[in-house]
Backbone bond lengths (Angstrom), bond angles and torsions (degrees), N, CA, C in turn:
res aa  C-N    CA-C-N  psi(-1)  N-CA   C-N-CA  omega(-1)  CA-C   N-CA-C  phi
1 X - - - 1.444 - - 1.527 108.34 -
2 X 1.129 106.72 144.79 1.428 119.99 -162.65 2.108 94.87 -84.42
3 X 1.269 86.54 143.41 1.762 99.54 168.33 0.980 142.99 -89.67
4 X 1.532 142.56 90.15 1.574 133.46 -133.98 1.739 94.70 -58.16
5 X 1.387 125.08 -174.65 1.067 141.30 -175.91 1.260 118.35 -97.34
6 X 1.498 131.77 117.32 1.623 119.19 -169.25 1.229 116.57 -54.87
7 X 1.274 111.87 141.18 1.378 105.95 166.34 1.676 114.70 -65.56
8 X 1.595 106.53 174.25 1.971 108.90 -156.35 1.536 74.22 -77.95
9 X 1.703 87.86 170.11 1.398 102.34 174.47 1.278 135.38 85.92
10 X 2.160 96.29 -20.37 2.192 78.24 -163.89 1.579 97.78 -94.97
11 X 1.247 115.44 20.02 1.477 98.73 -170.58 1.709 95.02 -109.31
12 X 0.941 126.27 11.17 1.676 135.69 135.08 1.657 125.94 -89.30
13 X 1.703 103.96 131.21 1.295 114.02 165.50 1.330 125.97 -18.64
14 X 1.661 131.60 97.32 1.478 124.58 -178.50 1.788 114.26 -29.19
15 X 1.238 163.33 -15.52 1.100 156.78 -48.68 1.716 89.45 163.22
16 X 1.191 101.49 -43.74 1.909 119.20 -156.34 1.312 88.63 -103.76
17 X 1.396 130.72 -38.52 1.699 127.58 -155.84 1.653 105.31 -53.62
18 X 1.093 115.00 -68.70 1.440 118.42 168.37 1.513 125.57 -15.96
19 X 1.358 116.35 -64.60 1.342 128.69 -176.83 1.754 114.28 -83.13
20 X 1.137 111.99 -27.30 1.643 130.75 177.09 2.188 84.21 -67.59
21 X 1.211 105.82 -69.87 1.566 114.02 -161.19 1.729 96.53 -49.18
22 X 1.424 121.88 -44.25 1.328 127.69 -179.07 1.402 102.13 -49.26
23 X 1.058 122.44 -57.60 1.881 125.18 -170.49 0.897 104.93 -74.16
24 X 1.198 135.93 -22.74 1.613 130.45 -179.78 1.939 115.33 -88.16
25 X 1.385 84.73 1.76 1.377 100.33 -176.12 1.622 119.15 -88.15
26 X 1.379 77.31 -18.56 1.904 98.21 -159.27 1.115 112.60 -165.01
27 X 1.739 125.61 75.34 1.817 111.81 -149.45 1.469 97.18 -107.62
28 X 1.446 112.97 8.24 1.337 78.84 163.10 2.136 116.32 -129.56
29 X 0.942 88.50 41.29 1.667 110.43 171.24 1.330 93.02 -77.78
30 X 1.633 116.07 152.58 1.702 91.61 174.48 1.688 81.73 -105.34
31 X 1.452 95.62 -173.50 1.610 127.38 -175.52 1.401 98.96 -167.96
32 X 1.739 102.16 162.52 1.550 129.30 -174.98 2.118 84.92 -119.87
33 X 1.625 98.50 111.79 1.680 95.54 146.17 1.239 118.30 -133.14
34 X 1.357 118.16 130.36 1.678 132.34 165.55 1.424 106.19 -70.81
35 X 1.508 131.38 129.38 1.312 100.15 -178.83 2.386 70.81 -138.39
36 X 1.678 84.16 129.01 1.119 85.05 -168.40 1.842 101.10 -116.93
37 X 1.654 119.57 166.88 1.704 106.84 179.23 1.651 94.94 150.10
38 X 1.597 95.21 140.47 1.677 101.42 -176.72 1.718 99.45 -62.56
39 X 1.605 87.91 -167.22 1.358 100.88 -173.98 1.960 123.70 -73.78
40 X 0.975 99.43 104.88 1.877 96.08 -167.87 1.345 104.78 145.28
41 X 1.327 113.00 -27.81 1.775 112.80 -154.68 1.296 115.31 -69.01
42 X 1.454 118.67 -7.14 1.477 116.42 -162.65 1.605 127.32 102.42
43 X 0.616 132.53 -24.47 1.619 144.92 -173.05 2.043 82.56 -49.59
44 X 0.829 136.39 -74.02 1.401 104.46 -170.11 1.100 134.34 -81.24
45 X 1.484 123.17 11.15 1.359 141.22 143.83 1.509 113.20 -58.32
46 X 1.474 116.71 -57.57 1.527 126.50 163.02 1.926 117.34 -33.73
47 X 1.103 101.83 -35.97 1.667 136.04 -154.96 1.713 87.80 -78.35
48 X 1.723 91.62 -71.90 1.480 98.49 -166.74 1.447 94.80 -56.11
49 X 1.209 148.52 -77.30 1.450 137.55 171.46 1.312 131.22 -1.78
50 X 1.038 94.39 -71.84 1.913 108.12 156.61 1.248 134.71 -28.47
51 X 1.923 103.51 -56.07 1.164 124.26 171.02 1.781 120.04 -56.25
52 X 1.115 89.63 -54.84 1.743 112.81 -173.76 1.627 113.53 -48.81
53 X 1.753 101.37 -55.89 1.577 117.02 178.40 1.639 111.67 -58.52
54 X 1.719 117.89 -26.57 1.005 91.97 -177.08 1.638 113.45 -108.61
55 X 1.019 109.90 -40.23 1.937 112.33 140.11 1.814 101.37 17.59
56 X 2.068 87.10 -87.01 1.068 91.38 -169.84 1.539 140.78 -82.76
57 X 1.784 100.95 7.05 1.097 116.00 157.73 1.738 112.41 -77.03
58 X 0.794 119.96 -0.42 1.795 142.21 175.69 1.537 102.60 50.10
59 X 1.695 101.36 49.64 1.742 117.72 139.24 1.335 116.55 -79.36
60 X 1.232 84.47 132.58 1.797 80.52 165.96 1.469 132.54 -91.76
61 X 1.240 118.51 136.84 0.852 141.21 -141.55 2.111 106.48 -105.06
62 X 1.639 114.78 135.59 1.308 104.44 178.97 1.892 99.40 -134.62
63 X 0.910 115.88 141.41 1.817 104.08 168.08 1.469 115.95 -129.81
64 X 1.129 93.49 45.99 1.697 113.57 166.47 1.133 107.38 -139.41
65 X 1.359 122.03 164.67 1.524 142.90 -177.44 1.590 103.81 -71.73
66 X 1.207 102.57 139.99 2.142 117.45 -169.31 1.149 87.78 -48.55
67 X 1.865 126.51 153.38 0.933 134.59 100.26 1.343 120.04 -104.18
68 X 1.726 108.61 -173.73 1.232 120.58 -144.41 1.422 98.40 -55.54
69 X 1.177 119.36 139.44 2.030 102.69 172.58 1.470 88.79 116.01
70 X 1.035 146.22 -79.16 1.428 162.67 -153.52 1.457 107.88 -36.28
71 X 1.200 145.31 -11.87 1.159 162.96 171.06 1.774 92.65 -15.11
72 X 1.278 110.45 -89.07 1.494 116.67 -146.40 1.669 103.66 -83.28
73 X 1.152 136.62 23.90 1.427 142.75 -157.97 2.230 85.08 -121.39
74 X 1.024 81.21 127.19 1.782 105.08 147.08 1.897 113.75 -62.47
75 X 1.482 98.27 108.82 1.614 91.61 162.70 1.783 120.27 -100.54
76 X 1.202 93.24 114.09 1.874 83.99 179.08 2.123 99.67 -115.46
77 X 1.376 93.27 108.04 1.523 101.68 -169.92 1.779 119.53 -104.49
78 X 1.224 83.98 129.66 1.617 75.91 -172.75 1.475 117.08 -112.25
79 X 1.450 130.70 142.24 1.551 119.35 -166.20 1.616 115.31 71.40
80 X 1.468 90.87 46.62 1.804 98.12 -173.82 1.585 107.54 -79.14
81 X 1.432 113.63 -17.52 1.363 122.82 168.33 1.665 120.79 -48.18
82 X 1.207 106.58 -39.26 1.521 110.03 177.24 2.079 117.44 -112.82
83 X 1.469 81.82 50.25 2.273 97.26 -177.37 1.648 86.46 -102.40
84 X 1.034 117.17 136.82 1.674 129.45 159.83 1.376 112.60 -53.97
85 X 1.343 119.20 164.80 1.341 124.33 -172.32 1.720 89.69 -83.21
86 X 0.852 177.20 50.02 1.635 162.30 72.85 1.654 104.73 -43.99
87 X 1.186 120.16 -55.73 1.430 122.14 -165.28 1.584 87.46 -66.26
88 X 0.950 144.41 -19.58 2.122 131.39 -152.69 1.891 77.96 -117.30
89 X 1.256 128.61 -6.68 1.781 116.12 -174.36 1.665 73.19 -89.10
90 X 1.101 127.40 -75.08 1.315 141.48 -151.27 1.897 113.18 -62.50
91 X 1.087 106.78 -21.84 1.791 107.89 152.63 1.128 118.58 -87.44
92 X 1.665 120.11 -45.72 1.519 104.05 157.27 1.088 152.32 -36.45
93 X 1.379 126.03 -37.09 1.373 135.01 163.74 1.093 94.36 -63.94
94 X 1.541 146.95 -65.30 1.563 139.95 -177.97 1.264 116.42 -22.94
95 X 1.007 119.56 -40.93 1.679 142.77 -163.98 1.498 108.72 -99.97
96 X 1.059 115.85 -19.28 1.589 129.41 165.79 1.723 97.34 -64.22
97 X 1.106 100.13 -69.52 1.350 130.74 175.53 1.778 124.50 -15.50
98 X 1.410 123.32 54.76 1.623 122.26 -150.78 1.682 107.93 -52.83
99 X 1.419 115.06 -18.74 1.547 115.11 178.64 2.086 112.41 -94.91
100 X 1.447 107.76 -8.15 1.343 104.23 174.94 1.927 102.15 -81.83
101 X 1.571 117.34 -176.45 1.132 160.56 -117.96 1.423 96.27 -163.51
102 X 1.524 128.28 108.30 1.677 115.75 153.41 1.434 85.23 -160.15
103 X 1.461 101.53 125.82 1.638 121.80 128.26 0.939 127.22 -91.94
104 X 1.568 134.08 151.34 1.491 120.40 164.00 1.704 82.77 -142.98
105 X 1.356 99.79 -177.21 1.710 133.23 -172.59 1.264 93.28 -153.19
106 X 1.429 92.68 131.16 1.479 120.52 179.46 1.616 121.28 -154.51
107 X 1.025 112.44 139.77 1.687 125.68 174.49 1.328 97.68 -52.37
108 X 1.460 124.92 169.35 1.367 130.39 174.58 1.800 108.65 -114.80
109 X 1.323 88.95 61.74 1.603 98.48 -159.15 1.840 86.56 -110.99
110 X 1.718 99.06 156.90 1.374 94.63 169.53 1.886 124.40 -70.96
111 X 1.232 92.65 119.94 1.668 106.65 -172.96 1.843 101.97 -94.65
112 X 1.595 91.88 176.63 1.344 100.35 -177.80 1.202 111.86 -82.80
């Protein structure tokens, strides 16, 4: 017997559904998400979500830290725990930024 199709969302952490469903609502509004959780929790399942909704909102999409030029691109970053102190100056201003786009994923480790 055949298996209905999951509904969106469950293959992200209940926790994320909310804010994942928000962007998918409206992917190309920007927003700032921290999506923080040890190793296993999902954060790049959340990510891939992220990625996908805005893809197919046909933003473009970057998952590395800005360089120069990078202005109009969506950053959805994953493993932001291990970016150098230049790469975390240089997303910050992004995030300053009320018309940019940043996700990142990060350990809940002490950061800079």
């Amino acid at each position: 017997m055949a298996r209905p199709a999951s509904e969106p969302l469950t293959n992200i952490p209940p926790a994320a559904r909310d804010t994942v469903a928000s962007l998918l609502a409206a992917p190309t509004v920007p927003v700032k998400i921290l999506v923080s959780g040890g190793i296993g929790t999902g954060k790049s399942s959340v990510l891939a979500a992220i990625r996908s909704a805005l893809r197919a909102a046909e933003v473009a999409v970057l998952t590395r830290p800005p360089k120069e030029g990078d202005d109009s691109a969506a950053f959805v970053i994953d493993n932001a725990h291990l970016l150098d102190d230049a790469e975390l100056a240089r997303l910050g201003e992004l995030v300053a930024d009320p018309a940019s786009t940043v996700v990142i994923a990060a350990e809940p480790l002490a950061h800079h």
